[in-house]
Backbone bond lengths (Angstrom), bond angles and torsions (degrees), N, CA, C in turn:
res aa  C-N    CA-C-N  psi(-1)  N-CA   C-N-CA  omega(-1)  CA-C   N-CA-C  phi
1 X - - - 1.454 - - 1.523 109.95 -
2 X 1.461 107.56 126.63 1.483 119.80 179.44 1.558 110.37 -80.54
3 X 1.172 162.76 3.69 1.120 175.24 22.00 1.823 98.52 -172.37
4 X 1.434 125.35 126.50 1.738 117.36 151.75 0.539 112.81 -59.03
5 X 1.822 113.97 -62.41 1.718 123.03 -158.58 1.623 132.74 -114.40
6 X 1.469 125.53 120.92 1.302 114.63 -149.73 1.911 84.72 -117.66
7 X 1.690 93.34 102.54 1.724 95.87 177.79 1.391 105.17 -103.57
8 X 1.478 102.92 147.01 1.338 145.61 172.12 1.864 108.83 -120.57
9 X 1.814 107.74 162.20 0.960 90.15 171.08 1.620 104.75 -107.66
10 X 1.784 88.65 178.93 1.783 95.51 -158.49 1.985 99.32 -93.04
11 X 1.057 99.96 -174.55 1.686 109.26 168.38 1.726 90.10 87.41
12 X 1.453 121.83 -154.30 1.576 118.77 -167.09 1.250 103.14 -84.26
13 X 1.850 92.96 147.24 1.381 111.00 -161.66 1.648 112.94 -92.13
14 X 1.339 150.69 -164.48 0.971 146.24 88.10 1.651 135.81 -150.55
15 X 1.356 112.34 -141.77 2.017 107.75 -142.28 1.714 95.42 -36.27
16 X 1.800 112.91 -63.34 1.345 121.49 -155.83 1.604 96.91 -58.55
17 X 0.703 155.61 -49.47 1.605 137.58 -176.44 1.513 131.09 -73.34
18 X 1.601 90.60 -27.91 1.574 80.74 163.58 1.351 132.29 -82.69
19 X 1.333 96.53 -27.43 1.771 111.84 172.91 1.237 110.87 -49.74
20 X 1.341 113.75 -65.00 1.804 126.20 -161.28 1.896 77.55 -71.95
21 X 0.972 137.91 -6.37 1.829 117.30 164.19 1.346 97.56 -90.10
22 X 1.024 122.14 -49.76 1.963 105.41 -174.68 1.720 93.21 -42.28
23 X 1.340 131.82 -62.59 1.850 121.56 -165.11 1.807 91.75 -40.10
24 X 1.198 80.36 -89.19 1.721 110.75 178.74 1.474 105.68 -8.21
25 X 1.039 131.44 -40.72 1.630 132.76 -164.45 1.493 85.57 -101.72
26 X 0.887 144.45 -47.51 1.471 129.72 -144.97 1.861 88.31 -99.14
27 X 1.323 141.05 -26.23 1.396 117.72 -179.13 1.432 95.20 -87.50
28 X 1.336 132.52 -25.84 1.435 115.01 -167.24 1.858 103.04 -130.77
29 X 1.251 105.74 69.85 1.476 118.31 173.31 1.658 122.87 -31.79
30 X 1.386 96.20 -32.30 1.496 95.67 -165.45 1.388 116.31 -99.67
31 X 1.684 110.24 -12.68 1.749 128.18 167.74 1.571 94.88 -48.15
32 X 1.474 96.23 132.13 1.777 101.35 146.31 1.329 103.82 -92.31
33 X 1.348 111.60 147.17 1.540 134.14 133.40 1.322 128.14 -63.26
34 X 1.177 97.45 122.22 1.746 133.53 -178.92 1.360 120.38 -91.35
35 X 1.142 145.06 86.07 1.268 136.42 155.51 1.646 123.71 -85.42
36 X 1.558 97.15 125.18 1.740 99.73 -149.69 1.352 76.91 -165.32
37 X 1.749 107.73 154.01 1.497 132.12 160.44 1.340 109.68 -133.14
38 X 2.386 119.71 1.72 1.031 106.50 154.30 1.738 141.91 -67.09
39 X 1.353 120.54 154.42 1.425 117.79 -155.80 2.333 95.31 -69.90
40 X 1.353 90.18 -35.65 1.305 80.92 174.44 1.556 141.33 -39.86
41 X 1.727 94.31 -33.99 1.438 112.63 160.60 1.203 125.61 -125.49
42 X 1.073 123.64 21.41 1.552 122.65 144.23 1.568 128.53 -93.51
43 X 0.949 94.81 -1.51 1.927 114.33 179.66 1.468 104.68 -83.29
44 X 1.433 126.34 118.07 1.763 133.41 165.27 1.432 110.53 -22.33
45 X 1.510 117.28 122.76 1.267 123.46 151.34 1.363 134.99 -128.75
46 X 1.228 126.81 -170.38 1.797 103.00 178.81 1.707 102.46 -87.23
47 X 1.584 100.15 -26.42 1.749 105.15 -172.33 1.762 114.32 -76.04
48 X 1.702 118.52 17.03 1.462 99.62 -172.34 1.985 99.12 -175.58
49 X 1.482 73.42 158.09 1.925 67.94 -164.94 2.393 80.21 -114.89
50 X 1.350 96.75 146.61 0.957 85.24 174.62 1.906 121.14 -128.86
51 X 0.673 104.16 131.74 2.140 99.73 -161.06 2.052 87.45 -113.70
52 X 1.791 77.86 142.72 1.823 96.57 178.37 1.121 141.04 52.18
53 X 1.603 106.33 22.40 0.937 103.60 160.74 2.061 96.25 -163.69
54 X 1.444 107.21 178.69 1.832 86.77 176.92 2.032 89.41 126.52
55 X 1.491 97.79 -42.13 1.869 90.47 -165.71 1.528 101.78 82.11
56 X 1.509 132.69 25.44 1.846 97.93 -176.86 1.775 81.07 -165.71
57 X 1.400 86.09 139.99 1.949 99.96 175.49 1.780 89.14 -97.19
58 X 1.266 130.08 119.52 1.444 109.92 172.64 1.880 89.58 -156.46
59 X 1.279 105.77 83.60 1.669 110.57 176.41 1.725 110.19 -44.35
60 X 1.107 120.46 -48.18 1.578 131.38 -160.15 1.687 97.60 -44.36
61 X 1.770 92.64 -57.29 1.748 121.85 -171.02 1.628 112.28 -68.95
62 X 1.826 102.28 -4.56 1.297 90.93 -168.90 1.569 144.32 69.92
63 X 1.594 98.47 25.59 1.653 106.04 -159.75 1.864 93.31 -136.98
64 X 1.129 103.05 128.25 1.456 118.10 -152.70 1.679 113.48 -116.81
65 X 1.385 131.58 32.58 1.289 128.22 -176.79 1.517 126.75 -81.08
66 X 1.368 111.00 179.54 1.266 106.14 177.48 1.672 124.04 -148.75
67 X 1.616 94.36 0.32 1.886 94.81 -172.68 1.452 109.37 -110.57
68 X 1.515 131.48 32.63 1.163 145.37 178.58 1.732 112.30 -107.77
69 X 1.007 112.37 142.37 1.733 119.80 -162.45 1.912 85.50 -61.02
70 X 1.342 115.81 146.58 1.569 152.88 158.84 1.626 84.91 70.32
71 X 1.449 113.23 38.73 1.204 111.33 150.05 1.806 129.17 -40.21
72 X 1.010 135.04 146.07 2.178 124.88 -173.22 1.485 81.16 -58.44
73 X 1.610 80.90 160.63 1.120 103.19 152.64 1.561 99.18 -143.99
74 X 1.809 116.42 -174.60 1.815 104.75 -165.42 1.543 82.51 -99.65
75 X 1.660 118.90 177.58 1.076 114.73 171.83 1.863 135.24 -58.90
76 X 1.112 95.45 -15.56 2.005 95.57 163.24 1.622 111.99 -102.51
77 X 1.434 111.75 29.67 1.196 110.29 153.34 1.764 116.92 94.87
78 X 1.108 98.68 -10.89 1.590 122.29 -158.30 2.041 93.38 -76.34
79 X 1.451 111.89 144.17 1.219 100.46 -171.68 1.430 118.56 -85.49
80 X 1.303 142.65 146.69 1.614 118.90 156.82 1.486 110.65 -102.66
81 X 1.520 85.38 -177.97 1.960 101.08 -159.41 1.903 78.17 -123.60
82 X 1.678 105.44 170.41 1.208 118.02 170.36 1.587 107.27 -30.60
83 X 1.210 124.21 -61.13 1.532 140.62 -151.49 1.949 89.54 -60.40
84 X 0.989 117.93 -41.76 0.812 128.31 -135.24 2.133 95.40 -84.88
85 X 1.222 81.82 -62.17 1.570 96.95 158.94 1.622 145.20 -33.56
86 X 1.475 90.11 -65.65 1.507 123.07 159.76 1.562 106.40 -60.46
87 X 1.219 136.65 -64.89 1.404 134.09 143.55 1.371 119.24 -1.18
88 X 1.178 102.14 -96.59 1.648 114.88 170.55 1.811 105.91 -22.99
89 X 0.810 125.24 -59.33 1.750 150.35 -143.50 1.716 103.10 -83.88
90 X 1.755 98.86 -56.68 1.607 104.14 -155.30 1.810 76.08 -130.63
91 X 1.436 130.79 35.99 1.611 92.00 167.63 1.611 96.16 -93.65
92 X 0.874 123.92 -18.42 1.924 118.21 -154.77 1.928 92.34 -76.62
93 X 1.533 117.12 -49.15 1.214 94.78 176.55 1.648 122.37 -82.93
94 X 1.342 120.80 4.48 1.576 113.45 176.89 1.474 90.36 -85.26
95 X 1.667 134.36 -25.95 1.622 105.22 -166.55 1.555 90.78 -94.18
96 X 1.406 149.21 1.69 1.230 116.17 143.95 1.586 125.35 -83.12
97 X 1.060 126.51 -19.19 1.326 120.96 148.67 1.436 130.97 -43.65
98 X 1.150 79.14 -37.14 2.127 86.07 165.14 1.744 111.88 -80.42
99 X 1.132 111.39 -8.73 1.649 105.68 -166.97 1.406 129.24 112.44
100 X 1.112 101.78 -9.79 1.702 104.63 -151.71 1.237 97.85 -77.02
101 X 1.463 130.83 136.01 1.082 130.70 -170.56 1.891 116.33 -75.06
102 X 1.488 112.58 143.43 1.485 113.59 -145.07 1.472 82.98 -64.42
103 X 1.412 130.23 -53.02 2.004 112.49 -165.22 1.318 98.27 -59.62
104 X 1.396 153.52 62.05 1.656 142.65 -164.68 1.686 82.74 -169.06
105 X 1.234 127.18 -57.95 1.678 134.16 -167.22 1.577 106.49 -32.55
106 X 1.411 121.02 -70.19 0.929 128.31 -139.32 1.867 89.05 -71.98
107 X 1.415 128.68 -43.96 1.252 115.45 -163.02 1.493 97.55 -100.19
108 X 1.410 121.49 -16.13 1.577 101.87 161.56 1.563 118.41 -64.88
109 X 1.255 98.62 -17.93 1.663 96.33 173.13 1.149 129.54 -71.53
110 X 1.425 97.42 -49.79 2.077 110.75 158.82 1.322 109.05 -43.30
111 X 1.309 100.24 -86.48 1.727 99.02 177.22 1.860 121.67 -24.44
112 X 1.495 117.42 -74.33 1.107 85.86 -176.14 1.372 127.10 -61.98
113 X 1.336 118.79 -17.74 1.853 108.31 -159.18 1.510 85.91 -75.57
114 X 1.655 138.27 -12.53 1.646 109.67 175.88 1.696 103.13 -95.80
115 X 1.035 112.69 -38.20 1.796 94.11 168.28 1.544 139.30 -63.71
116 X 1.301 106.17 -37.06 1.337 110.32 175.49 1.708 110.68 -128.71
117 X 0.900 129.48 -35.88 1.490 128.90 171.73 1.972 117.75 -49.01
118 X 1.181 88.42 -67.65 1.818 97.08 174.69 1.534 109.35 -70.12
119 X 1.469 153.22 5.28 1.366 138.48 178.40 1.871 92.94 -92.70
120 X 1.687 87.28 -35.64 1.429 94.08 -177.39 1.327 129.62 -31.49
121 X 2.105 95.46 -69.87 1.382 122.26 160.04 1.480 121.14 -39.64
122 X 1.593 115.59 -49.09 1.461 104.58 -166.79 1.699 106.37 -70.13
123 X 1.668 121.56 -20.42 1.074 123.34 -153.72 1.609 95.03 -85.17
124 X 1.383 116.45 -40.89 1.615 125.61 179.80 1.498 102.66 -53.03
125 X 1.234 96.65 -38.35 2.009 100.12 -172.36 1.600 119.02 -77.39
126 X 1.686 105.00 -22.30 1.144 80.27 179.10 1.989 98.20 118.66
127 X 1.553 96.21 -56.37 1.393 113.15 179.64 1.583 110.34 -48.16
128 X 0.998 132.40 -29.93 1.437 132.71 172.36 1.537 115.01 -110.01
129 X 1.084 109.79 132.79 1.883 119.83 177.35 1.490 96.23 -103.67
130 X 1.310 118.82 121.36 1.564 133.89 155.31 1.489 106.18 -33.46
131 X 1.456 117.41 -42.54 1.522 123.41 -121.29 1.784 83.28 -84.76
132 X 1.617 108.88 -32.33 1.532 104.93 172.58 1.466 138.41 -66.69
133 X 1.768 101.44 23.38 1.531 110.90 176.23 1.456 95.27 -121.50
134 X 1.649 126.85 24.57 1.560 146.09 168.26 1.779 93.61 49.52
135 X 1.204 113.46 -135.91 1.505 117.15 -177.92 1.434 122.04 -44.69
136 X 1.141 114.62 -28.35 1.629 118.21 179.55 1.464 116.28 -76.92
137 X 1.796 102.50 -8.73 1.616 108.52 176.59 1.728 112.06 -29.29
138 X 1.131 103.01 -88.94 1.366 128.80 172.10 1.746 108.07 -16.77
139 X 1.197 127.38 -65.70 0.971 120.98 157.89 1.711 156.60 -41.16
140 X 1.340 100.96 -15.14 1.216 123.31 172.43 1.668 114.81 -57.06
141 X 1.503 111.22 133.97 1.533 95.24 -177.90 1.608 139.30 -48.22
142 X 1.632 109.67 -42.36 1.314 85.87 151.45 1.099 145.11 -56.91
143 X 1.288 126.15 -41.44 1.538 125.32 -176.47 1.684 95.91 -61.02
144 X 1.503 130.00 -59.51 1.483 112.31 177.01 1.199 114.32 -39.02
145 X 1.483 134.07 -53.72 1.496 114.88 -167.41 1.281 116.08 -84.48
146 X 1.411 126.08 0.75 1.642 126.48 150.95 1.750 110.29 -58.71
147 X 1.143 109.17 -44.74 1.351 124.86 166.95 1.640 128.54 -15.80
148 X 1.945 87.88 -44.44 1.523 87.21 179.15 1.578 117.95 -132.17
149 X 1.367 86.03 50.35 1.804 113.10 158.13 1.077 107.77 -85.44
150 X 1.874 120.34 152.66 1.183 125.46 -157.43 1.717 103.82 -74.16
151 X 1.201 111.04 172.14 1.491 105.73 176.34 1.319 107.28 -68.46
152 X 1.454 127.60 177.62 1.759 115.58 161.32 1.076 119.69 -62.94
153 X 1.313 129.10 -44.35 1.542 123.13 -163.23 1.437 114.27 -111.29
154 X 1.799 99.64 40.82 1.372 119.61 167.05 1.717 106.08 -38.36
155 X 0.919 133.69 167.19 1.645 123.80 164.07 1.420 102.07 -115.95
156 X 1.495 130.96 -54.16 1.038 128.02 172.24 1.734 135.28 -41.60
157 X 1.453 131.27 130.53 1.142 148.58 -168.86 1.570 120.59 -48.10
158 X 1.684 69.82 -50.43 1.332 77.65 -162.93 2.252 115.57 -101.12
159 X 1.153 96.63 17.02 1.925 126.19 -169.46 1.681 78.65 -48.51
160 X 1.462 111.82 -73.03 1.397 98.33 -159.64 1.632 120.32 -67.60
161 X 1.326 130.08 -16.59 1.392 107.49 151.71 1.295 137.41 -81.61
162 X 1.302 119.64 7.26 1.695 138.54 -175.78 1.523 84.12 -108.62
163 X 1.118 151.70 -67.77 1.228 134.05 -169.03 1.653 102.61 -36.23
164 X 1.704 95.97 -72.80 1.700 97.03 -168.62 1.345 137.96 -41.01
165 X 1.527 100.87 -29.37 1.930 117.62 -175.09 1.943 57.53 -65.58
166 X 1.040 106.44 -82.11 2.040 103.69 -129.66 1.382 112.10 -47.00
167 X 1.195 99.56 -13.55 1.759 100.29 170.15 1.330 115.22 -99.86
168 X 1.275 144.71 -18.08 1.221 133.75 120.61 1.954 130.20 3.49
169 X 1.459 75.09 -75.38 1.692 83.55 177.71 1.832 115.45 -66.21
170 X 1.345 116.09 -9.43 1.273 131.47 -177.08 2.398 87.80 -77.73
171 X 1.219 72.39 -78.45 1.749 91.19 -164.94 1.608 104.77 -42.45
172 X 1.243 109.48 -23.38 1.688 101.94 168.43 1.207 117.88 -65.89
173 X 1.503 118.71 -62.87 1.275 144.72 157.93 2.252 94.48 -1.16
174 X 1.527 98.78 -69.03 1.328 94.38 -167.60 1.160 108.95 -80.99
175 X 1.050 133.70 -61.32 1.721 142.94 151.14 1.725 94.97 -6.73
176 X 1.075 135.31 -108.80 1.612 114.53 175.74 1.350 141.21 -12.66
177 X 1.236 92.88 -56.87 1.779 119.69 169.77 1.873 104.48 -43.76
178 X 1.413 88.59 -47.94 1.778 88.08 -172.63 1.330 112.54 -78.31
179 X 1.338 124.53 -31.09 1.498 116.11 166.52 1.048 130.20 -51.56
180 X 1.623 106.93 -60.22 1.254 113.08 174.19 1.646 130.73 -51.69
181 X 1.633 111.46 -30.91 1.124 104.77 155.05 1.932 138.47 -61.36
182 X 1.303 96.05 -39.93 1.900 109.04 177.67 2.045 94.57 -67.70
183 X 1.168 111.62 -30.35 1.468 104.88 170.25 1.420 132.24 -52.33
184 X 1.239 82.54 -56.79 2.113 120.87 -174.37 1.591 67.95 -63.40
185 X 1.685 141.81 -104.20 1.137 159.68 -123.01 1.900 99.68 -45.60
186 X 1.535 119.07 -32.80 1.222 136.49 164.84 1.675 121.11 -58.03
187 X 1.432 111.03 -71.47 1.385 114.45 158.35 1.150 130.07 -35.43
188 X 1.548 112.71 -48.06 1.595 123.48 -165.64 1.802 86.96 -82.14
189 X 1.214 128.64 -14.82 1.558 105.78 -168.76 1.542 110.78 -91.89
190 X 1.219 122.86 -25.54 1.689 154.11 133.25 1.869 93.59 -7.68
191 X 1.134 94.47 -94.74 1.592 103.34 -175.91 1.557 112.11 -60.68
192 X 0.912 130.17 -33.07 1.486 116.40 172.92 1.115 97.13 -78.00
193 X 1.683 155.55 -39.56 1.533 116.01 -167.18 1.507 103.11 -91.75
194 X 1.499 121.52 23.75 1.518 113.60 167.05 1.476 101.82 -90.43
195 X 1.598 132.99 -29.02 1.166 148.45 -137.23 1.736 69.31 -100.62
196 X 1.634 128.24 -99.02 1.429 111.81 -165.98 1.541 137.80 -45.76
197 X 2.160 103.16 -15.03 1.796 83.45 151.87 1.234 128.37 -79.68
198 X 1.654 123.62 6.90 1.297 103.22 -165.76 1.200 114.11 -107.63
199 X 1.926 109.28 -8.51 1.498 136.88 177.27 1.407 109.33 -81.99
200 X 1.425 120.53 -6.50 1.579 108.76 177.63 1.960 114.49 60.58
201 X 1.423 80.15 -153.45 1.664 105.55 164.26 1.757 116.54 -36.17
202 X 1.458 104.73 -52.97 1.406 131.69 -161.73 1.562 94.18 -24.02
203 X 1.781 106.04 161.84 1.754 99.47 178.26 1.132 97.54 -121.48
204 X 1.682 121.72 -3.09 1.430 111.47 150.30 1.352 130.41 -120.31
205 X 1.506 103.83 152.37 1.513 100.01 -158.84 1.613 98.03 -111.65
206 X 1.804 107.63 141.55 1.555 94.09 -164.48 1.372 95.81 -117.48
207 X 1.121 108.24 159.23 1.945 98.04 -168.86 1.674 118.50 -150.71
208 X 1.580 125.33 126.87 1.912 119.10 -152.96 1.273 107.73 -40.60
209 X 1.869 120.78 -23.07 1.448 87.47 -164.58 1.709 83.94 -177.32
210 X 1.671 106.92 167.08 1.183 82.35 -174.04 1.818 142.70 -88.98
211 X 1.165 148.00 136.61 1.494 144.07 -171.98 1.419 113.72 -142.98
212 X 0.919 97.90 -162.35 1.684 104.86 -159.08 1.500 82.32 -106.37
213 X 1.396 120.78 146.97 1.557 132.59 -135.34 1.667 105.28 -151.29
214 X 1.673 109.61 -48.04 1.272 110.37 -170.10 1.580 135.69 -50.39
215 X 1.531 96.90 -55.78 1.021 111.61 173.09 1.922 130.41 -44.80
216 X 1.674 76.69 -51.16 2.122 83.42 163.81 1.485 106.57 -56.66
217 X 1.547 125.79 -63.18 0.906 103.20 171.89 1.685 148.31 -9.52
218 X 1.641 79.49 -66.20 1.720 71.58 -156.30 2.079 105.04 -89.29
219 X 1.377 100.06 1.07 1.436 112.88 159.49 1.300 118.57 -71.84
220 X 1.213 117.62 -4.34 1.846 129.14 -170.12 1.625 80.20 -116.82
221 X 1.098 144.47 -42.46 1.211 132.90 162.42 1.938 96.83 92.97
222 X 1.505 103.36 27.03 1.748 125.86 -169.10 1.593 96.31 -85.35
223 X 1.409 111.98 53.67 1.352 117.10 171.89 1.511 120.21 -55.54
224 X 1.153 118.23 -11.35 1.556 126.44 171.67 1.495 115.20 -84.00
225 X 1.067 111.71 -4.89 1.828 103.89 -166.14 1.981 95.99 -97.91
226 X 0.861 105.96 132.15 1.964 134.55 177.88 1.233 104.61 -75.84
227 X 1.260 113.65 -91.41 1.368 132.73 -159.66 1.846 115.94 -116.80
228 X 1.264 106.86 171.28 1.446 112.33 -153.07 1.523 105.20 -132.15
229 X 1.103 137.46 147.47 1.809 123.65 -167.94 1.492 89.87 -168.47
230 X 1.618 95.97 131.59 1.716 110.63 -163.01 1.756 87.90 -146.78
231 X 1.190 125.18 161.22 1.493 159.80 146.15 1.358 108.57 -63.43
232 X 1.354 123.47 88.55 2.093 111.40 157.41 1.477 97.64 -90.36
233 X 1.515 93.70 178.11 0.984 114.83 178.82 1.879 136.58 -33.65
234 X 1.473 109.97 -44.40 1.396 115.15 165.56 1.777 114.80 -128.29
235 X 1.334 105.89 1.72 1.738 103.94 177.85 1.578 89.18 -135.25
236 X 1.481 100.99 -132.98 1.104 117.13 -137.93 1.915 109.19 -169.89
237 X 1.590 113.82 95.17 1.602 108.52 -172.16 1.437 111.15 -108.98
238 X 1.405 107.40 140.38 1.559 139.02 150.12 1.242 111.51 -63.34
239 X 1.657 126.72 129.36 1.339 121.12 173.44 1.669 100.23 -143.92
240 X 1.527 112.54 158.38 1.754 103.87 172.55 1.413 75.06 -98.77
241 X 1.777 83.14 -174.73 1.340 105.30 178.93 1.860 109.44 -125.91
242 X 0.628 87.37 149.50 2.213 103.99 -169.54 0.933 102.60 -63.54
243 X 1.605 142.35 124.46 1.132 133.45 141.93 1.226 144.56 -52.06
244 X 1.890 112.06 -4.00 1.101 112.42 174.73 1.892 93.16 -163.54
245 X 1.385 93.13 176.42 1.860 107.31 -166.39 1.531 97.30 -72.53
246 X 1.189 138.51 -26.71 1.380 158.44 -168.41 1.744 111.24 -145.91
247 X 2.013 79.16 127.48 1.770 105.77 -163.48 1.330 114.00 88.00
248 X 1.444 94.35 163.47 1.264 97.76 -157.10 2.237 101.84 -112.97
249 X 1.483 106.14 34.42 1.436 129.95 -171.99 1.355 96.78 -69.07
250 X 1.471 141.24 142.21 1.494 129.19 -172.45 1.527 96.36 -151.68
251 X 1.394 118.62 138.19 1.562 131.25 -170.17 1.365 101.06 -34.63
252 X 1.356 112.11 -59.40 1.589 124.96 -169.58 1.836 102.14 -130.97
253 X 1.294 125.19 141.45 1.494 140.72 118.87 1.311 130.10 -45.34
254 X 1.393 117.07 114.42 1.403 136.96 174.21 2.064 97.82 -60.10
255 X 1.298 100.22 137.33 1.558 106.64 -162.47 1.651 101.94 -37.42
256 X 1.486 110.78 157.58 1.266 105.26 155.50 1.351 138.50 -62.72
257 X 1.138 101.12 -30.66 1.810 120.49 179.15 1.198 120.26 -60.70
258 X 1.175 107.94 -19.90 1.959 123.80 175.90 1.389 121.31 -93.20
259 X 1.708 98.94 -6.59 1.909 106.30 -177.91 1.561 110.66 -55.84
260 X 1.200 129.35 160.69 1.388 132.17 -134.20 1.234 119.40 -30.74
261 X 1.429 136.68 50.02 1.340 129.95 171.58 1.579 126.03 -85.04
262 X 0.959 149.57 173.55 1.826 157.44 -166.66 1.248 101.32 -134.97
263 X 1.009 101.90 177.94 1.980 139.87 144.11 1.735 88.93 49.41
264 X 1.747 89.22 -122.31 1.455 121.98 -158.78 1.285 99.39 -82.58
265 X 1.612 112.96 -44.84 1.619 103.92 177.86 1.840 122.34 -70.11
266 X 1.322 119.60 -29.72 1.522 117.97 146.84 1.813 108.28 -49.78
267 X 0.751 112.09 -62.54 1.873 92.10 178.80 1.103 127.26 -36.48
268 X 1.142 110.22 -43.08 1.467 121.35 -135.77 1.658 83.97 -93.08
269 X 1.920 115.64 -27.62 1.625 103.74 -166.90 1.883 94.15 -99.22
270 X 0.861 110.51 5.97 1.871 110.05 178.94 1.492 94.18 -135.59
271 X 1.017 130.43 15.04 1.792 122.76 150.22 1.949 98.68 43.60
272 X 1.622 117.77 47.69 1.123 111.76 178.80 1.710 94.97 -141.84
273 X 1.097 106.41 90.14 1.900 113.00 171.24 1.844 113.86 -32.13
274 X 0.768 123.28 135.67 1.601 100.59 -159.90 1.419 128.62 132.86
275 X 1.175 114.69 -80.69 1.490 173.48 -163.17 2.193 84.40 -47.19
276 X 0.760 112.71 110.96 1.978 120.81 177.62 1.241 127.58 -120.03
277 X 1.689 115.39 -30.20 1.196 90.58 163.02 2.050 92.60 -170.81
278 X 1.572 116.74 175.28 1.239 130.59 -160.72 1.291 118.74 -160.71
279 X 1.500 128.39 88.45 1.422 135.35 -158.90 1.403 84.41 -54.49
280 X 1.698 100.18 158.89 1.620 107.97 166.83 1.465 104.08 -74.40
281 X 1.219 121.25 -13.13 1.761 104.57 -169.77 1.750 90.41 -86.06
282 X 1.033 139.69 -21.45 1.325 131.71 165.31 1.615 112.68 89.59
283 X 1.535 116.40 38.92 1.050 114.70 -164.88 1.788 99.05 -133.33
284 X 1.483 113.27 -3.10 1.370 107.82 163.83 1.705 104.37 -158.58
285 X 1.216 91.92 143.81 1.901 100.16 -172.74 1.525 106.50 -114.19
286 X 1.169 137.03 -155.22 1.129 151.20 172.49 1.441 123.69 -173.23
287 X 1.137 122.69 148.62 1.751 125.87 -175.86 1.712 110.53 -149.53
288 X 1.433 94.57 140.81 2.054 89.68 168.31 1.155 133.77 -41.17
289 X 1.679 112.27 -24.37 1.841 112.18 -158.95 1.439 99.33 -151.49
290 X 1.312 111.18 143.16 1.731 108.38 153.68 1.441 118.07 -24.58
291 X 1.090 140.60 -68.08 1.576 142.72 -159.29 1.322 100.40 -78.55
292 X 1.619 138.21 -39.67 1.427 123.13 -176.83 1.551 112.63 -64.72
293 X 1.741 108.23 -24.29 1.517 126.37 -175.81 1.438 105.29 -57.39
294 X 1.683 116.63 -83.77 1.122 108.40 143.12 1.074 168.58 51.57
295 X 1.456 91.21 -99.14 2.179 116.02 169.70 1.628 83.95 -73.13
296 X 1.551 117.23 -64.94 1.467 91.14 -173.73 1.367 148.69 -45.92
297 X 1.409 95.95 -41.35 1.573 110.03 164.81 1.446 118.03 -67.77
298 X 1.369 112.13 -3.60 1.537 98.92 159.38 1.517 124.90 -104.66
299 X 1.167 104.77 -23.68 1.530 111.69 134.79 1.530 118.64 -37.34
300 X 0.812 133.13 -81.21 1.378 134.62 -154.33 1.261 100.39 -51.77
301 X 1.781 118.10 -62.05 1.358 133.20 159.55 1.709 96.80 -3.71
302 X 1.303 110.26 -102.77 1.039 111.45 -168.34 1.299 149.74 -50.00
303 X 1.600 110.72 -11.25 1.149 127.77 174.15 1.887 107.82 -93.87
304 X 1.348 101.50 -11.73 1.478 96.34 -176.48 1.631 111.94 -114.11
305 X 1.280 105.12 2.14 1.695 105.21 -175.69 1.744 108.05 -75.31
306 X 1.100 114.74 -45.87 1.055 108.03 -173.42 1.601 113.05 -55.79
307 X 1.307 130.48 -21.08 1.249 134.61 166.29 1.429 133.37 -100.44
308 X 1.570 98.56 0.88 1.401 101.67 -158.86 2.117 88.08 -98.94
309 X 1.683 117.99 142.02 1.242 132.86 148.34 1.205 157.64 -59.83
């Protein structure tokens, strides 16, 4: 089904409807969007798929809700919201519409629906409280894109569908953003487990440039490797590596003696000419050249093996 009309309901918007419209807009470009809570267009047709509103989960009919009794739920029970649905339904062809190469689909799809797809759902449901990320509540993407709903005593008619297009173009913005990262996160894991067969034993692993690293890791199961050494743009960084997906706990600490120091006085305490700079938390350094990088990381090596797990 080629769809005209892609209805939503009208009055204030939020995350789950606009999201499942970023898919929605991008497989069927030429559908308008409908915002309506009349039955005329919330009722199944062949010309329109309709998400969040309708009362009825019925894929065949094209009608996509979620706040009606024996509403889905996923298989551990957990509830979904429109986004969540539409997801399920239309994510495999929006991430080739985006490009993503077809061996990449199937686990960019996994991946995002548990990072950003399902917080969505639990947050639409109710099942998740913002308030348990304390001050950062507020910040969470839904609550931002509630953010830019009209005020109440908008005067204008038409505020709440001019808000939504413009927040639309917001929610793509991230909606892209997030693919492209779980993509990149694929590629980059490619090249890092070529980088730890070719490092052996070694406890540091050196790598063309910089990416996200961990995950290969600990899928290579390269429980011996410390530290991490990449090429930026005009030097050259030292990094540990995390012991886990959450916190900031790292196999090994870069020496103490190097905590926030620079220049000449970083030399002078790691005896490596080179050598520029060393967060105080001691978890990434920097140097002028490949080899000063390096010397440090073999430094570090050694000052942290005896403690490191």
């Amino acid at each position: 089904m080629t769809p005209s009309y892609l209805v939503t309901h009208s009055g204030g918007f939020h995350a789950d409807e606009l999201l499942s419209s970023v898919v929605l807009t991008r497989l069927f470009p030429e559908a308008r969007i409908v915002r309506s809570r009349n039955a005329e267009w919330t009722t199944p047709g062949a010309d329109r798929i309709i998400y969040d509103v309708g009362g009825l989960y019925d894929p065949a009919a094209g009608i996509f809700d979620h706040h009606q009794r024996g509403a889905p739920v996923r298989e551990d029970g957990r509830p979904y919201s429109s986004f969540g649905l539409i997801w399920k339904h239309y994510g495999a062809g929006y991430l080739a519409e985006l490009g993503v190469p077809e061996r990449h689909i199937s686990a960019v799809h996994a991946a995002f629906d548990a990072k950003f797809v399902l917080p969505v759902d639990l947050t639409d449901n109710g099942a998740l409280d913002p308030s348990i990320a304390g001050e950062l509540g507020g910040l969470t993407l839904p609550a931002l894109l509630e953010t830019l709903k009209p005020v109440f005593d908008a005067k204008d008619p038409d505020a709440d569908d001019r808000a939504f297009h413009a927040a639309l173009s917001i929610a793509r913005s991230f909606v892209e953003a997030g693919i492209a990262t779980q993509d990149a996160k694929l590629r980059a894991e490619a090249l890092v487990l070529k980088a730890i067969g070719e490092a052996g034993q070694q406890r540091v692993l050196e790598l063309p440039m910089g990416m996200p690293f961990r995950a290969a890791i600990v899928r290579a199961k390269a429980d011996h490797l410390l530290f991490v050494v990449h090429p930026r743009e005009n030097d050259w960084c030292l990094t540990g590596i995390r012991r886990a997906d959450e916190g900031f706990e790292l196999r090994a600490d870069l020496p103490e003696a190097w905590a926030g120091l620079t220049g000449r006085e970083l030399e002078r305490a790691c005896g490596v000419e080179g050598a520029t700079f060393c967060h105080k938390g001691r978890f990434v350094a920097a140097a002028k050249t490949r080899e000063a990088a390096l010397a440090m990381a073999q430094i570090a090596v050694e000052q942290a093996h005896p403690l490191a797990g």
